[in-house]
Every structure is written in structure tokens, then in C-alpha cells.
C-alpha positions as CSV (number, residue, x, y, z in Angstrom):
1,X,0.0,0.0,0.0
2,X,1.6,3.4,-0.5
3,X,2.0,5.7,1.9
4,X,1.0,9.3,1.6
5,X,3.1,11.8,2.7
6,X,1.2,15.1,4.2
7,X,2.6,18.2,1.5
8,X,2.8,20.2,4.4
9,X,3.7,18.1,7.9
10,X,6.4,16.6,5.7
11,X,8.2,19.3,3.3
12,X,12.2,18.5,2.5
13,X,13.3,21.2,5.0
14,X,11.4,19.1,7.7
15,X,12.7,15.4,6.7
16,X,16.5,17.0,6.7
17,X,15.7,18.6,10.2
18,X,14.8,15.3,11.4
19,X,17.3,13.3,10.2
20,X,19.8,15.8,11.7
21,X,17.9,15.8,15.5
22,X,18.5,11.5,15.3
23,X,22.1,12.0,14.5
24,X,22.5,14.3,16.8
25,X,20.8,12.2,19.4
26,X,22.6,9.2,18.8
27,X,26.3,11.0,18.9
28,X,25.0,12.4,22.2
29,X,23.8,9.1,23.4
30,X,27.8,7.7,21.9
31,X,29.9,10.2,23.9
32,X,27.6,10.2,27.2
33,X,28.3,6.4,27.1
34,X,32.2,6.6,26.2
35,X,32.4,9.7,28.7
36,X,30.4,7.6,32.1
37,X,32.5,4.1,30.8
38,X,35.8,5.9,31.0
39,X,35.3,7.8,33.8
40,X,34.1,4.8,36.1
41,X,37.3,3.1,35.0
42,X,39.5,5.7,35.9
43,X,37.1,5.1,39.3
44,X,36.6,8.9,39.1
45,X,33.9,10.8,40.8
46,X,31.5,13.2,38.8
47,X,32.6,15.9,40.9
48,X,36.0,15.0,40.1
49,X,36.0,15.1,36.9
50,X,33.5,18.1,36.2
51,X,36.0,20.0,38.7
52,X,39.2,18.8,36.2
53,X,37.3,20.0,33.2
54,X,35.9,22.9,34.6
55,X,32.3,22.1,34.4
56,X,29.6,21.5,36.6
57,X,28.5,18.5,38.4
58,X,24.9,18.8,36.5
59,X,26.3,19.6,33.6
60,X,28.5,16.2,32.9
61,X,25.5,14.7,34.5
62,X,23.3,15.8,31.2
63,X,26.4,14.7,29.0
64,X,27.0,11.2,30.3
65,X,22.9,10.6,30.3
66,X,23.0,11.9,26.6
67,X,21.4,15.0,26.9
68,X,23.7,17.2,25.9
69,X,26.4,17.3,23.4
70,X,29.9,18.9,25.0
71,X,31.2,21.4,23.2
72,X,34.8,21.0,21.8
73,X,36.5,22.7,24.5
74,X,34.5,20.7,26.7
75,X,35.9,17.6,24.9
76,X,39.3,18.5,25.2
77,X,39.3,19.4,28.7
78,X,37.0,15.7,29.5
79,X,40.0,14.3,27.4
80,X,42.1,15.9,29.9
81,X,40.6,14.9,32.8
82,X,40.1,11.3,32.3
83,X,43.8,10.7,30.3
84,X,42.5,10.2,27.0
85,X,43.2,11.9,23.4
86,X,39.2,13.6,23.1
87,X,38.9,11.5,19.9
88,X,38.4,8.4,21.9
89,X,35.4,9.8,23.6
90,X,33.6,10.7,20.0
91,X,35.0,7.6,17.9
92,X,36.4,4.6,19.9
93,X,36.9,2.1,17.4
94,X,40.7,2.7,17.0
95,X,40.8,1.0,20.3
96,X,39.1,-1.7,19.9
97,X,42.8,-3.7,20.1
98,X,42.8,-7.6,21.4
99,X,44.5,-7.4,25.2
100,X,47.9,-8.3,24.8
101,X,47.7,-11.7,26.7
102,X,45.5,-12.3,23.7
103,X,47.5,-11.2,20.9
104,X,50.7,-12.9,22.2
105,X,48.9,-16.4,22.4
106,X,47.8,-15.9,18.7
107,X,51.3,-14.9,17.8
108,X,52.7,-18.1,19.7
109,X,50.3,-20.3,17.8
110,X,50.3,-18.7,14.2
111,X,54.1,-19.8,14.6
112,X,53.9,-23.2,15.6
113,X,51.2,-23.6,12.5
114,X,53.4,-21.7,9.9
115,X,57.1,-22.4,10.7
116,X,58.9,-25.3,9.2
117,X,59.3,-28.6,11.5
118,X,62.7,-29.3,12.6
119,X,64.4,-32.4,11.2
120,X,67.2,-32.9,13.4
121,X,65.4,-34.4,16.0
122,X,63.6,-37.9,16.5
123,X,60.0,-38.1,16.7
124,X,58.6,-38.8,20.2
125,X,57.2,-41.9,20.9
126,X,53.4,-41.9,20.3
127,X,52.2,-43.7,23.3
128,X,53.8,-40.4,25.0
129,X,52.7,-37.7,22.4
130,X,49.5,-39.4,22.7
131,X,49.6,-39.5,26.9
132,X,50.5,-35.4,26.3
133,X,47.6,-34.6,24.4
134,X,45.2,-36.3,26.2
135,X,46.3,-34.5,29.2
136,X,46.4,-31.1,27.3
137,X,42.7,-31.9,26.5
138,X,42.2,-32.4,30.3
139,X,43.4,-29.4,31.2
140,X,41.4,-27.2,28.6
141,X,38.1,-28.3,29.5
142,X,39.2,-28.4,33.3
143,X,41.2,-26.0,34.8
144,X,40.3,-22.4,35.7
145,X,43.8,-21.2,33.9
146,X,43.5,-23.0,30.9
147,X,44.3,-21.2,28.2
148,X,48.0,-20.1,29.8
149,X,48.5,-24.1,30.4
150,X,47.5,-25.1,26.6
151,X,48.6,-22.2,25.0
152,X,52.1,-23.0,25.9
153,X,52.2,-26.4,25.7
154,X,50.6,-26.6,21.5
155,X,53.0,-25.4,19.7
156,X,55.6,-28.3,20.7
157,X,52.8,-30.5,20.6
158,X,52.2,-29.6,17.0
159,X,56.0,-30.2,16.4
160,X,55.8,-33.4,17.5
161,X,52.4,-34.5,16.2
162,X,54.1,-33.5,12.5
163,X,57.9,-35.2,13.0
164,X,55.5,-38.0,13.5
165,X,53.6,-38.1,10.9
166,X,56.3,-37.7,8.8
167,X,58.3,-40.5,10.2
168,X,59.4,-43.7,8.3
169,X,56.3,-46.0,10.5
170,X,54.6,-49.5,10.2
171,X,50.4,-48.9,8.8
172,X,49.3,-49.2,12.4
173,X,51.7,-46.6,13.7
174,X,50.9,-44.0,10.8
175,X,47.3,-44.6,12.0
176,X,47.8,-44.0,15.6
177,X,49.7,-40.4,14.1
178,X,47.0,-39.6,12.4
179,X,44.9,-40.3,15.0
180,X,46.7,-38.0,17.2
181,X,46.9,-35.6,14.9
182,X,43.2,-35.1,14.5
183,X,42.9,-34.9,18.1
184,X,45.7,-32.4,18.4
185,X,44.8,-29.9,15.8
186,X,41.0,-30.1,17.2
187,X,42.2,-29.2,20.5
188,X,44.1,-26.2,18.1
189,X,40.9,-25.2,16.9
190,X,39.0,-24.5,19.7
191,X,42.0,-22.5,21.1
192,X,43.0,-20.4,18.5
193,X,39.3,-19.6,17.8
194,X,38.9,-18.5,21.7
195,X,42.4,-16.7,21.4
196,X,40.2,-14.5,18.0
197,X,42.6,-16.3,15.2
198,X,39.7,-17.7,13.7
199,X,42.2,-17.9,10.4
200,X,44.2,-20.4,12.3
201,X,40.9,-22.0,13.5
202,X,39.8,-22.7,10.0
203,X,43.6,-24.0,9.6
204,X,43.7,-26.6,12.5
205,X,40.0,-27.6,11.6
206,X,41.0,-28.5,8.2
207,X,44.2,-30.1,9.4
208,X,42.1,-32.6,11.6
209,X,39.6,-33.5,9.0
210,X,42.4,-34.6,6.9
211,X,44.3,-36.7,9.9
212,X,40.9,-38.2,10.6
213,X,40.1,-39.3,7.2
214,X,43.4,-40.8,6.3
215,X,43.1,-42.6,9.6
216,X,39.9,-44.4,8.9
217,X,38.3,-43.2,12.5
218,X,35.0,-42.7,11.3
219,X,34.3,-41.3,14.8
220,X,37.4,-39.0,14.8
221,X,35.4,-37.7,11.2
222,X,32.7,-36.9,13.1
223,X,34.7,-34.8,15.7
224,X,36.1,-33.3,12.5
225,X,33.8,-31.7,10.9
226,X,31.8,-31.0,14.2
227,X,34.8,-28.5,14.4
228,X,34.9,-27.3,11.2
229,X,31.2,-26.5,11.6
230,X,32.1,-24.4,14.7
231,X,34.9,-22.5,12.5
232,X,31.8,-21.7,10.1
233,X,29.9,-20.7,12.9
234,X,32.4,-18.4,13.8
235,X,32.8,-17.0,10.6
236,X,28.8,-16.5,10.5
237,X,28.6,-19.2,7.7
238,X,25.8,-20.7,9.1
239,X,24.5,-22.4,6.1
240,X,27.8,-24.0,5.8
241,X,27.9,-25.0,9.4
242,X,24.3,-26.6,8.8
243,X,25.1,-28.3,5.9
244,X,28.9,-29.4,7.1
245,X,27.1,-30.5,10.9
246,X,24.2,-32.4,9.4
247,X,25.8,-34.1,6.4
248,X,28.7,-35.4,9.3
249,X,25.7,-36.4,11.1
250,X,24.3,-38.5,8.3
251,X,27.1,-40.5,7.9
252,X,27.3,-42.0,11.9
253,X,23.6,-42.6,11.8
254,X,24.4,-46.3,10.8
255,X,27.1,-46.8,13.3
256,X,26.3,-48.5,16.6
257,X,27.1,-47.5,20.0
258,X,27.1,-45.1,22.8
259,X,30.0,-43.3,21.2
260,X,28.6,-42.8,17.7
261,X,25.5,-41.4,19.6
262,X,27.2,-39.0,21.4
263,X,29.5,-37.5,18.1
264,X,26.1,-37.6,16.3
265,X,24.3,-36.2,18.8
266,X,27.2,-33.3,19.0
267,X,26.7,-32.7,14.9
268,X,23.1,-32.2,16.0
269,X,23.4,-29.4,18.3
270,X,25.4,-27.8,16.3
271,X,23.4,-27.6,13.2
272,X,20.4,-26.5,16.0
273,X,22.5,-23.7,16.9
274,X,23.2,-23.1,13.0
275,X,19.8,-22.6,11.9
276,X,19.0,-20.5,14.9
277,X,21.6,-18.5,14.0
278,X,19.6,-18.5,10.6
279,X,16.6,-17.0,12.2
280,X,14.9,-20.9,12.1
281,X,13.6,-21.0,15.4
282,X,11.5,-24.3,14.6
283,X,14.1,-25.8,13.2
284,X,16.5,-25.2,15.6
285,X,14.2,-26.5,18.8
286,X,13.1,-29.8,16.1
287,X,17.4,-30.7,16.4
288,X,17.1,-30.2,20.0
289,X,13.9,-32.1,20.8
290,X,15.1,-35.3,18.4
291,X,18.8,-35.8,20.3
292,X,17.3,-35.4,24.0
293,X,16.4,-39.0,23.7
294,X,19.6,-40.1,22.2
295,X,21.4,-38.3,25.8
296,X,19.2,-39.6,28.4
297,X,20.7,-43.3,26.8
298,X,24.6,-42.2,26.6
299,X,24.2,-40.0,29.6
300,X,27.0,-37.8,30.5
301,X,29.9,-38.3,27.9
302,X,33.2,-37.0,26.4
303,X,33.5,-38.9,23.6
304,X,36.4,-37.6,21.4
305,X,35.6,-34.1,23.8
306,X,32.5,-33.4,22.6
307,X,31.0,-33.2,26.1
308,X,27.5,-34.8,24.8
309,X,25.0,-35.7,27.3
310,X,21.4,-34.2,28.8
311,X,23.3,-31.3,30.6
312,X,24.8,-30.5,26.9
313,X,21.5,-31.1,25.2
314,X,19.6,-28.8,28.2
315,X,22.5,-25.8,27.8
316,X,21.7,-25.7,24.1
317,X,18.0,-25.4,24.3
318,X,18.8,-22.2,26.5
319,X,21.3,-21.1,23.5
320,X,18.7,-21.7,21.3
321,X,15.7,-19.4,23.1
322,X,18.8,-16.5,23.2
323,X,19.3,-16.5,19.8
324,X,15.6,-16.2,19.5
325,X,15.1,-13.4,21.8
326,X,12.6,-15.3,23.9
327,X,14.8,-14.3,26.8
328,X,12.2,-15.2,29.3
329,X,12.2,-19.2,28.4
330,X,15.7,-18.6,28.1
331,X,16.0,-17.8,32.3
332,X,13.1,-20.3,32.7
333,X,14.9,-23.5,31.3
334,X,18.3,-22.2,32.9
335,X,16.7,-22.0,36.2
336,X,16.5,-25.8,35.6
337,X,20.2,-26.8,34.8
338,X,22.8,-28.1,37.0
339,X,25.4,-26.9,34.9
340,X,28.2,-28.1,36.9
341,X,27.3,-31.5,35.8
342,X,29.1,-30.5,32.2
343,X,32.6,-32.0,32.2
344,X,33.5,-29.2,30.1
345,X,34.4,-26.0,31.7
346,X,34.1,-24.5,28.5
347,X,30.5,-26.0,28.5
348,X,30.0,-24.1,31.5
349,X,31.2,-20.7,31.3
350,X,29.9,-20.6,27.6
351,X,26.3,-21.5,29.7
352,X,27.0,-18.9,32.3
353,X,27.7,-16.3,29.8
354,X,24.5,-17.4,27.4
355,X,23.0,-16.5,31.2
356,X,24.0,-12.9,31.6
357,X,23.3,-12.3,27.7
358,X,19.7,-13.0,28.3
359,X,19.5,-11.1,31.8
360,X,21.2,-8.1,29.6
361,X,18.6,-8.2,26.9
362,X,15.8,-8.2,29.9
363,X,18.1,-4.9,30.5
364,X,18.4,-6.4,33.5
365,X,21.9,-5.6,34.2
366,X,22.3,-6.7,37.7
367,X,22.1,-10.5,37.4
368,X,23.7,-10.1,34.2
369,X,27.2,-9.0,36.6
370,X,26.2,-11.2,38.9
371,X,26.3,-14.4,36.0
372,X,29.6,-12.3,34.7
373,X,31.1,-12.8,38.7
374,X,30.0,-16.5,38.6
375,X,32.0,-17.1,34.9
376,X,35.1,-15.2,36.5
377,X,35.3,-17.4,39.9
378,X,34.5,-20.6,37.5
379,X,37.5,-19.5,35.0
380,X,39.1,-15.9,35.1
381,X,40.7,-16.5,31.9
382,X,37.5,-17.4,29.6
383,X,35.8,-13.8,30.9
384,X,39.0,-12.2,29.8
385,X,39.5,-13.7,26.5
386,X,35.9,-14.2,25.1
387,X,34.2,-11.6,23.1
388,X,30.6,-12.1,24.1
389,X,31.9,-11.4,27.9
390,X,33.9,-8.0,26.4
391,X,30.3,-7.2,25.2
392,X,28.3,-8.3,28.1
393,X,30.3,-6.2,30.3
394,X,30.6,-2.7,28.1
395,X,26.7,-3.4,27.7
396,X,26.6,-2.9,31.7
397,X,29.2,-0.3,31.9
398,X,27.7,2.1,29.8
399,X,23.8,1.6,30.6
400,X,23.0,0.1,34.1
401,X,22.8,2.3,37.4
402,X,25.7,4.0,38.9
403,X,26.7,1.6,41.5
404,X,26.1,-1.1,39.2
405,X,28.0,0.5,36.4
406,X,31.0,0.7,38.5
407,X,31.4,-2.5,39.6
408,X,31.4,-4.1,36.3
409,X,34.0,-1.3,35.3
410,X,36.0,-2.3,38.0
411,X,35.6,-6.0,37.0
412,X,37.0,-5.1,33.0
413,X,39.8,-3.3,34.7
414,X,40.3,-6.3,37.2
415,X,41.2,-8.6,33.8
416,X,41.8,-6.2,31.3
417,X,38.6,-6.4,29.1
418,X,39.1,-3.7,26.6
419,X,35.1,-2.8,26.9
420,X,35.1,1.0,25.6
């Protein structure tokens, strides 16, 4: 139907004027925000600061609530008095830098994955290189410091896992290599994703699909491409991730066994979370609904780390209602889960996190700190490394109550989340 536009409500001169009043709004609304977050970092009073730029109390009030726009002397003495170049508070997306613990973890893997293998040396035995990754597994989905344990130990690991794949072996050793290698470089994926080298993701993924196929695992397949589908997630190819998940899923549906329930059951999720992602709710709830039964039989299991089981199933149905902003199921089925049951830690904060994101859509921004304190006692390290816990957190900073504000400001500063 077409809309009729009043002659003389609605005249050029008007439209421009109102186009111009939204801007402005919204760079008052951007500099408020950038203005309150920085100052509750520097842990700076109001009076404080209006006193170091020379402004009133009531004044920086109006600014930081995004009702007024400062002036640019006002911006350069606000600059002043908070330490920053006055740009930052009217365009902060030069800063938006990964924390250096971050950046040097990437570094340190993009060089284990680039540089040439030394020669000179003799592979390690695999019983031990496989004994070593096993327990490099552990410790990523169980400790609290995880990604300063693995992220040290890979890129040796990756040394080794190539000198023996390259060695001079019997069949059944160059299948136990491979075998090891598909494990390997999956653990490599999930940690260079969480470290934000999704390029080097994409990489190890690849890499493990390739070990796993020439080793004949079918299951190790199935882990695979479950983690190639998670790269494609990442990379907001969801189709892809459907179509790589449910394809993988296919194939194990003839295999037997508690095992090839669980990696099946794993490709499953995935692809729910795929089409969610796709804006198919219906879909997305179908996948859940049709592998619940296929948990309650295998229970809680870690096949090939997958961390399938009911916990896994019930975590993704909250994921699920999230993506779907029916954040009110969302709280209702979390309220439910035990998520300590997960034997995955990254299970757990990932569920945690999925918590607060659904408390901060409610705009209520007090639980969502509250989940955001329960991820950082659970593991420090995940809050300061992932990106939906940088966005979590700036979302608090910059629109929740004073006192509220400033505790999750304190918190980024605590682990050196860049959240402006």
C-alpha cells in the first residue's frame, strides 16, 4: 500500500531537520556512554571530573545521560581529565585492540602452525605424544587457567604430532599419528578460535579433518567436521555449518554404540544452533527435541571431547531461546540446569555467559554482573579472552545504574577487558 506523505507536515526542509535531530541524538547518546564508561574506569567521581574540566556537576550529569552534546573545549578538557586523546570519547573504534595476553597467544600459535618442522630431531614416541595430548585436553576443559596451560604447551605439541607423521612407520603406527593428529589440531581449533585467530581456527580444523580421514576413524570424522562447523559458525557461515554438521551427522547414523550417539548427537546441536543462528527458530528447537532421547541413553559423555550428554542437550536449548530473543524461556529453562554436571568447563562458562546475555537483553543488568562474577570465579581466563563477555560487560558499563556500572568497570579493569 503506499503511503501518503502530508505536502505540508512533511516538506524537504522538515525530513532534513529530522534526520539531523536522530544524529545528533545518537552521537549524544555515543559520547555520554564513552564519557560515564571511562570515567568509572579511571574510578573517578563526577565531581572530580566536572572539577578537572571545569564544568559543573549537573552539567556532565546531562552529557553522560545523553542530553547534551559537549562542546569542543568541553571535549578537550573531558580528554584531559580522564587521560585520553578527546577523539576516543567521540570515535572509539581505533581502540578496539585484542588485550595483549591475547594477541601474544595468537602470535605463539600462528608460529607453531606456519614455521617449518625441525628435522634434526627424532620423533617422540606416540604412546607419550599421545599421553600429552590427552592431558592437554584435560586441562582445557578443566582448569580455571586454561588457556595459559595449553597455550604454551601446542606449539611443541604440533612439532611433535608433524615429526610424527612424517616419520618412516609401520600402517598401524601411521594410524595412531594420524589419529593424534586429528585430536591435536582439534584441540588447536578450539583454542585459536577463543584466542580470535579464527584464520588459524579454519587452519587446524581443516588439518584434523584430513588426519581423521586418512586414519579411517569414522568417529574421529565426526569430531572433525563437528569442528569445522564451529569455525563456520564463527565465521557466520551458518548455512555452511548446517550443511557441514548435518551431512557429518548422516554418515554415523548407521554406526552402533554409545559413542557414535554422542558425536552424532554433538553434529546435531550444532546444526540447531546453526539454523538458529539463521533466524529458524522451529528448526533449531526440532534438532534439540530429536537428540534429547539419544542423551538420556549415553548419559554424560566425552566422547572424542565433545561433552555430549542431557546437561549439553539442556544448555543448548537455553542457547537456542537466546538467539531467539525469547529471553524469558531462556532464564526459565536455565533455572533448571545443573550446569556443573558439564565436564567441560568451556560448556560451563559458555552456559553462564548465554546466562547474563539474556538477563542483559531483559536490561536487567544486575544479574547479568552477577552471571559475569560466577563465569570469573568458574574460570578468570574465559571472561577475559571471550568476546561475548567484552560485550556483556561494556553493555553494563555504559547503561545500568551508577553503582552497578561501577562494579562491572572495575571487573574489566580487574582482567583487562578492553570494553570501551
Amino acid at each position: 500500500m503506499l503511503q501518503v506523505i502530508d505536502p505540508v507536515a512533511s516538506t524537504p526542509q522538515t525530513i532534513l531537520a529530522g534526520g539531523w535531530r536522530q544524529m545528533a541524538d545518537q552521537l549524544a547518546r555515543d559520547v555520554g556512554e564513552r564519557v560515564r564508561f571511562h570515567r568509572l574506569a579511571a574510578k573517578k567521581t563526577q565531581a572530580v571530573v566536572a572539577g578537572l574540566a571545569g564544568i559543573t556537576a549537573d552539567y556532565l550529569y546531562q552529557i553522560e545521560r545523553g542530553k547534551k552534546i559537549p562542546t569542543l573545549p568541553v571535549l578537550l578538557t573531558l580528554g584531559r581529565a580522564l587521560d585520553l586523546p578527546p577523539a576516543a570519547l567521540i570515535d572509539d573504534s581505533s581502540h578496539e585492540v585484542a588485550p595483549p595476553h591475547r594477541r601474544v597467544a595468537g602470535e605463539d600459535l600462528h608460529r607453531a602452525m606456519t614455521l617449518p618442522v625441525p628435522a634434526d630431531e627424532e620423533p617422540m614416541p606416540l604412546t607419550d605424544l599421545r599421553t600429552q595430548i590427552n592431558e592437554a585436553w584435560q586441562l582445557w576443559q578443566s582448569s580455571p587457567t586454561r588457556y595459559s596451560q595449553v597455550s604454551g604447551l601446542l606449539g611443541q605439541l604440533i612439532v611433535e604430532v608433524e615429526r610424527a607423521l612424517r616419520a618412516d612407520t609401520s600402517a598401524d603406527a601411521g594410524i595412531e599419528a594420524y589419529r593424534a593428529a586429528a585430536d591435536l589440531y582439534g584441540l588447536t581449533r578450539t583454542v585459536a578460535k577463543r584466542t580470535g585467530r579464527v584464520d588459524l581456527a579454519f587452519l587446524a580444523a581443516d588439518r584434523a579433518q584430513r588426519a581423521a580421514e586418512a586414519s579411517g576413524d569414522s568417529l574421529r570424522v565426526g569430531a572433525a567436521r563437528w569442528n569445522l562447523a564451529h569455525v563456520a559458525l564463527a565465521e557466520r557461515h551458518h548455512d555452511v555449518a548446517e550443511d557441514i554438521a548435518m551431512s557429518a551427522a548422516h554418515d554415523l547414523r548407521e554406526h552402533s554404540g554409545p559413542d557414535a550417539a554422542a558425536v552424532y548427537g554433538s553434529l546435531v546441536l550444532v546444526a540447531g544452533v546453526a539454523a538458529a543462528r539463521r533466524r529458524d527458530t522451529w528448526t533449531a528447537r526440532d534438532r534439540i527435541r530429536s537428540v534429547t532421547p539419544v542423551a538420556w541413553k549415553t548419559g554424560e559423555r566425552n566422547t572424542l571431547w565433545t561433552a555430549f550428554g542431557p546437561t549439553n542437550v539442556a544448555m543448548h536449548a537455553v542457547s537456542i531461546e537466546v538467539e531467539a530473543g525469547e529471553t524469558s524461556q531462556a532464564c526459565h529453562l536455565a533455572e533448571e540446569i545443573e550446569h556443573e554436571r558439564s565436564p567441560s568447563i568451556e560448556r560451563r562458562v559458555a552456559f553462564l555467559l548465554e546466562q547474563a546475555r539474556s538477563y542483559q537483553q531483559r536490561k536487567d543488568y544486575g544479574s547479568a554482573l552477577v552471571l559475569l562474577h560466577s563465569a570469573e570465579r568458574e574460570a578468570p581466563e574465559d571472561v577475559a579472552y571471550r568476546p561475548l563477555a567484552h560485550d556483556i560487560l561494556r553493555s553494563v558499563v555504559q547503561r545500568a545504574n551508577r553503582t552497578t556500572a561501577k562494579e562491572a568497570a572495575h571487573l574489566a579493569d580487574r582482567l583487562s577487558v578492553p570494553v570501551s
